[in-house]
Each structure stands twice: as C-alpha cells, then as structure tokens.
N, C-alpha and C positions, 0 to 999 in steps of 0.2 A: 439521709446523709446529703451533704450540699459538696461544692468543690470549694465552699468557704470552711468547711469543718475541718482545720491544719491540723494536720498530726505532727507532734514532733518527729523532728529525727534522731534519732539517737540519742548519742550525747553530746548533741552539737547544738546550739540557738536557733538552728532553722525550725520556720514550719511549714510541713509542705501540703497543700494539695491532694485529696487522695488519690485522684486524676491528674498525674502531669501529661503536659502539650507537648509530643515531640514534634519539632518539624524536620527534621532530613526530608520529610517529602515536598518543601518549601524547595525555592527553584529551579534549575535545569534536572529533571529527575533522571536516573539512569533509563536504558532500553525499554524496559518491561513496567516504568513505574509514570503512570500520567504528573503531570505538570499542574500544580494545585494553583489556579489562576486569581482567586482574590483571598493570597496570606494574610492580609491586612485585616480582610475581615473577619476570618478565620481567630485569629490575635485580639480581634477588638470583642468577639464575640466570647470567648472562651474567659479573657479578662473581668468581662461584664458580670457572668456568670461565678464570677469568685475566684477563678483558677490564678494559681500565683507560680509553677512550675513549669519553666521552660527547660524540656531537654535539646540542646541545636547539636548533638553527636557529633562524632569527629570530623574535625575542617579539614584534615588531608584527604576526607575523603570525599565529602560533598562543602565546600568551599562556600559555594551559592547557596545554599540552605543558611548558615549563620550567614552572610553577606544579606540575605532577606532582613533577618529577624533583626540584624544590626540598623539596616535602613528602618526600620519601623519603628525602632526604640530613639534613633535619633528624629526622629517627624514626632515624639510622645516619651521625649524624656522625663516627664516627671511621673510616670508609673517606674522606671526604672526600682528606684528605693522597695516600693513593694514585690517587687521580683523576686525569688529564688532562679538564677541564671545558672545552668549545669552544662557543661561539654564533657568531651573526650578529648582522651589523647595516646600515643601507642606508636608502637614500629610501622614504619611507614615503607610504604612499597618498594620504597629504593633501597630498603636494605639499614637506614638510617636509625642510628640503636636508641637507648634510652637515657644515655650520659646527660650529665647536668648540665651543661649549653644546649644541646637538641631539646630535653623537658624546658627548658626558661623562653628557647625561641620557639617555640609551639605555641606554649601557654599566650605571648606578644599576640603572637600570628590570630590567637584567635580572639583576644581581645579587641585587634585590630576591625576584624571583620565584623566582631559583633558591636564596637564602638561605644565600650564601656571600659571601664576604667580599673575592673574588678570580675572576678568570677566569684559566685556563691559555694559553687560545687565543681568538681574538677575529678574528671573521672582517667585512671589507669586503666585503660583499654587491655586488660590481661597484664602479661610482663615477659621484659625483653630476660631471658634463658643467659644472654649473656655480656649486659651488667649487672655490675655487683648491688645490691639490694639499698646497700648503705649508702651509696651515689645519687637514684631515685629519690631515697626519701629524704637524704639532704637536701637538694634540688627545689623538691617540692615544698622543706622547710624555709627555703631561701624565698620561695615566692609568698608564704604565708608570712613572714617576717617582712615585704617589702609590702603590702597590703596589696597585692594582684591576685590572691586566692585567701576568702576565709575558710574553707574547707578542704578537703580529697579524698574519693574513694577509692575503690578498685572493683575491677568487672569482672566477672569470670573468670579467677583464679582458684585454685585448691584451695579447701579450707587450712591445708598444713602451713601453706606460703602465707596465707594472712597472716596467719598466729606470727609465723618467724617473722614476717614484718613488724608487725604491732611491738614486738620485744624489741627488734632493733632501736626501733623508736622512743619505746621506754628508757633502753638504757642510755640512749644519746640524749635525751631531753629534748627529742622534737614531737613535730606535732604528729598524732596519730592518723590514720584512717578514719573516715567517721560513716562511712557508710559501705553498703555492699551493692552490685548491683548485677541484679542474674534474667536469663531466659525463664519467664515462670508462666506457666500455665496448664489447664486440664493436660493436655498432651505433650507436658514438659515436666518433670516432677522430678526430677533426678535429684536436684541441689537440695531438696526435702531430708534427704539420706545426713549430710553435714554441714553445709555451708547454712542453712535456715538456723538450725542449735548453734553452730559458733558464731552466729551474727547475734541472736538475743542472749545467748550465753557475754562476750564480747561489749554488748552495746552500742552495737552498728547496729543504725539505719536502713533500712532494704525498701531498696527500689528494683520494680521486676520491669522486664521488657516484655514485647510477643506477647500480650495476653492471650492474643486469637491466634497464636502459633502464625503468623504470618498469614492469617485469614482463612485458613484452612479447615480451624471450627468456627467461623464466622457463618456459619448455616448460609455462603455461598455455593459449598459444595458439598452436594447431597448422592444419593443412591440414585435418586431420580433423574438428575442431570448430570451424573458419571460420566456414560456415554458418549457427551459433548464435549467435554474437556482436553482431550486429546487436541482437537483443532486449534486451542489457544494457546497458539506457538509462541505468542508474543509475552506471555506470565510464565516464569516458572513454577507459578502458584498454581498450575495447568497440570502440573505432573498428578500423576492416580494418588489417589488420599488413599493411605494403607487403612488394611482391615480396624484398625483399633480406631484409627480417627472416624472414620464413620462410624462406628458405635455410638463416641462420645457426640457427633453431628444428633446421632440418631434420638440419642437420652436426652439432649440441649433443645431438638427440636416441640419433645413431644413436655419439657418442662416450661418451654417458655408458651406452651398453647396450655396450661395449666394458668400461668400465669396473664394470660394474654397480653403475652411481652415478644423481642424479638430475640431471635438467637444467640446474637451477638451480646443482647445485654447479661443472659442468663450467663454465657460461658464469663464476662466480665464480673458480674456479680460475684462469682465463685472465687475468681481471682483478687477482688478487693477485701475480700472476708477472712484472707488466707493470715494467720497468727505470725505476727513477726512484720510482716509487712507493711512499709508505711504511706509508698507512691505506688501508682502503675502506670506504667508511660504508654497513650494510643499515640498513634499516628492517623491523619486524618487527609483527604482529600478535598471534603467540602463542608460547609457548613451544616448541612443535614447530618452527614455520616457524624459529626459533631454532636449537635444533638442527641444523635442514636444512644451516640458510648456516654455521654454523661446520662442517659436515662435509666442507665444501670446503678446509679445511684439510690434509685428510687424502687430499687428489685431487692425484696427480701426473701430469699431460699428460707425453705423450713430445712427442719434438722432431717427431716426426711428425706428432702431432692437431697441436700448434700450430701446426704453418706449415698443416694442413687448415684451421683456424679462419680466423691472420691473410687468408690468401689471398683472405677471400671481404669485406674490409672493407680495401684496402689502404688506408690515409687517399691524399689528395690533398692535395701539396704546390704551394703557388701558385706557389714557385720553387726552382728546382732550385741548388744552392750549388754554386759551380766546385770543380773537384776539393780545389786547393789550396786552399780554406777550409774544407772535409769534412775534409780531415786536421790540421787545425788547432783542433781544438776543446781544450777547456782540460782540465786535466787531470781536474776533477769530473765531466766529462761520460761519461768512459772505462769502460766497464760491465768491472771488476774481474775480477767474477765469470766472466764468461766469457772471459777472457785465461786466466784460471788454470786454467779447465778443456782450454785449448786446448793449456796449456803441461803437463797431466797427460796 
C-alpha cells in the first residue's frame, strides 16, 4: 500500500489518502506539545510521497496550525486542486453555540487562515445539546450551496444523533453527512459497538484519529522505562500507562521484532486494516517520525498477529443483536473483501 492508493469516501467524490497529515502540531504548540519547526517540509515531503489529506483541526483552538498550512498553500497554490483540505468546527470556549451565523463565521474564519477559497471536508466537532439540529444542518447546506464546503461530517457523536440527522436532511432536501470521524485504536474500540455498522451501514466515510492513543502504544512507553515516567512533568503523556495498555505495548513490541518493524508501525498497521475505515489521521513532529508512520504501509499482520492483537481489546458491546438481525444487515455493511477471499 502507497499513500497514493485513495480510497473512496463514502458516498461523496473524494478520495482520500489512507494516511491523512494532521498538523495541529503545526505552530505555536500548546505547554506539553514541541513546536514542529520545518512544517514546510514536513508538507512538501508527505505531498511527494502521494499523501493528498490534510487534517488542519479546529481553528478556535489552534489558529497557528491552519495559519501555517494556509501560508504554505499560498507560497504552492497549485497543489491546492489536488488536496482533500478537512477542519473542524464546534462550541467554542466562550460559550458560543452552533446557530447558523456562528457555523457560516467559522467556516470564513477558517477559510481565511487556511487561504482557500473552499473546504473539501468540514467536520462538526460533536454537537451543540442546545441548537436545534434543523439550524446546523441548514447552515451547513447554505455553505455547500454557496460553494465554501463540498462536503460535512461529524465527530464523535452517538450513532442515534447521526441517523436523526441524516433523516432531517433527507426530509428537508439538504445535503447529508458524508462522513464519520472517531478516536480509533488498539486501545480505543468502543465506537466498534455502533458507530463503525452505522457508518458502513449509512455510507459514511470513516476517518479515525489517535491511532497510537496519543502515543501511548507507540512503544515509547514500556514496562522497562515505567519507572521514569513520573518525572516527565512537562507530557501529560507522562501519566502511568494502565495495565491493559501495556499488554497491548507488550504484544506490539514482541510483533513488530517478528516483523523487524517498529512499534508504532505495527499498532498502525492494525489501525489501517480495520473494515470500514477509509483515512487515519497521524500527527507528526519531524520528518523521520514521518517516515516512521508511513512505513506502516508497508507492514502486513498475518491473520495470526491480528486476532493476537484484537483478543486483548475485544470492545464491549452494550447489546448483543438477536440472531436474525445480525444476518440482516444491509448490503453496505458486507466486508466484500473477505467473501471473495473466502470464495478463492
């Protein structure tokens, strides 16, 4: 697999990436997060390489990260066209809800900063509890209708609030959701339970974040150097890794010396394999650590590691579906790919 082999999304035009490039860690970083000092090249190298997904996450909350990507794309406007360009957007600190002038002056705000003229993807950071749903997704049809968004997803909401989005949508004649986008990884499995079925059920797109849990099964932190940890006041990523996580360190370390691969690419490998799934957004530091996670590309799990992996995170399902509704799922749900292997 290359970061030139696009996968669709959904049921929308785009094609993404199976490695999207987030940079929130692009400019001024917060306390605990270094300062990625040559973005550019970062950007020029990750492009080179095939990668066409830029995630620049929410501008209310790091501003300077799309302000980078914006200055970069205006110094090399004409990769622009091959872009998929994705943000966020969501309740902002001051309290600031989600009514149809705050969604339209956001979406500007971030246009502005990123110095395009258009958003690809346009992500709902959750949802405001108290605007009305119908408000939002007019909003957002107003921007897909003025050509400032060809797409919108939504992040980390309940699978029930999709669905009642997705109907409102229908019945008004606007434009749907087109994608989903969750925390997913070895030590994140939760959204496995319903949000993965009603995305392939649906025909949303899924994009996960965290592959490496925030680094934590990035085989930086082991049993061995526990110990240490404590001292590193200045990471929250410093706090003691629970029992489970080190398991999953533990099975990641001893597959990727199977592999004579690195930690990191193993736990990612597992993460790009995952059915339904179309991106996985890293975040990177430097051009090496770059390198690293695209070299997971090139990491094939046998069916062995992976059921060693799945086994030690099985998610937990709050209810189990009667038979006859398990055999009933719709046709999008049906992982192709493994019929046809079943049938070779």
């Amino acid at each position: 697999m290359h970061l030139d082999d696009y996968a669709a999304f959904g049921r929308s035009s785009l094609r993404v990436s199976p490695l999207a490039l987030g940079t929130m860690t692009f400019g001024e970083g917060f306390a605990w997060q270094s300062r990625v000092k040559k973005p550019a090249a970062i950007l020029d190298h990750y492009l080179d390489l095939g990668g066409n997904y830029l995630d620049t996450g929410r501008g209310d909350a790091k501003p300077d990260a799309q302000t980078v990507v914006g200055n970069y794309l205006a110094r090399n406007s004409i990769k622009r066209d091959r872009l998929v360009m994705a943000a966020k957007f969501g309740v902002d600190q001051q309290g600031v809800g989600l009514g149809r002038e705050a969604i339209i002056e956001a979406c500007e705000q971030t246009l502005r900063r990123l110095r395009t003229d258009y958003l690809d993807l346009y992500w709902l950071d959750n949802w405001d509890m108290q605007a009305p749903l119908d408000e939002v997704l007019a909003g957002l049809n107003d921007l897909i209708q003025s050509g400032k968004l060809r797409y919108f997803g939504i992040s980390d909401t309940p699978a029930w609030k999709v669905a009642h989005a997705q109907l409102i949508a229908q019945f008004h004649g606007w434009a749907p959701f087109v994608g989903l986008q969750i925390e997913y990884s070895l030590a994140a499995r939760l959204f496995e339970s319903e949000l993965i079925p009603m995305a392939r059920g649906m025909g949303l797109g899924v994009v996960s974040h965290s592959p490496l849990n925030g680094g934590l099964i990035s085989g930086k932190y082991t049993r061995k150097n526990i110990g240490n940890l404590m001292s590193d006041r200045a990471s929250p990523l410093a706090r003691q890794p629970d029992a489970q996580r080190l398991e999953i360190v533990d099975a990641l370390l001893r597959i990727a010396a199977e592999l004579d691969t690195t930690t990191a690419r193993v736990a990612l490998a597992w993460a790009l394999a995952r059915p339904g799934v179309s991106s996985t957004i890293i975040g990177v530091h430097t051009l090496e650590q770059l390198d690293d996670d695209v070299g997971a590309l090139d990491v094939q799990l046998s069916p062995e590691q992976t059921a060693t992996l799945d086994a030690l995170t099985i998610p937990v399902h709050s209810l189990a579906l009667p038979l006859f509704l398990q055999n009933a799922a719709p046709s999008a749900c049906i992982d192709y790919s493994m019929m046809s292997r079943r049938l070779s």
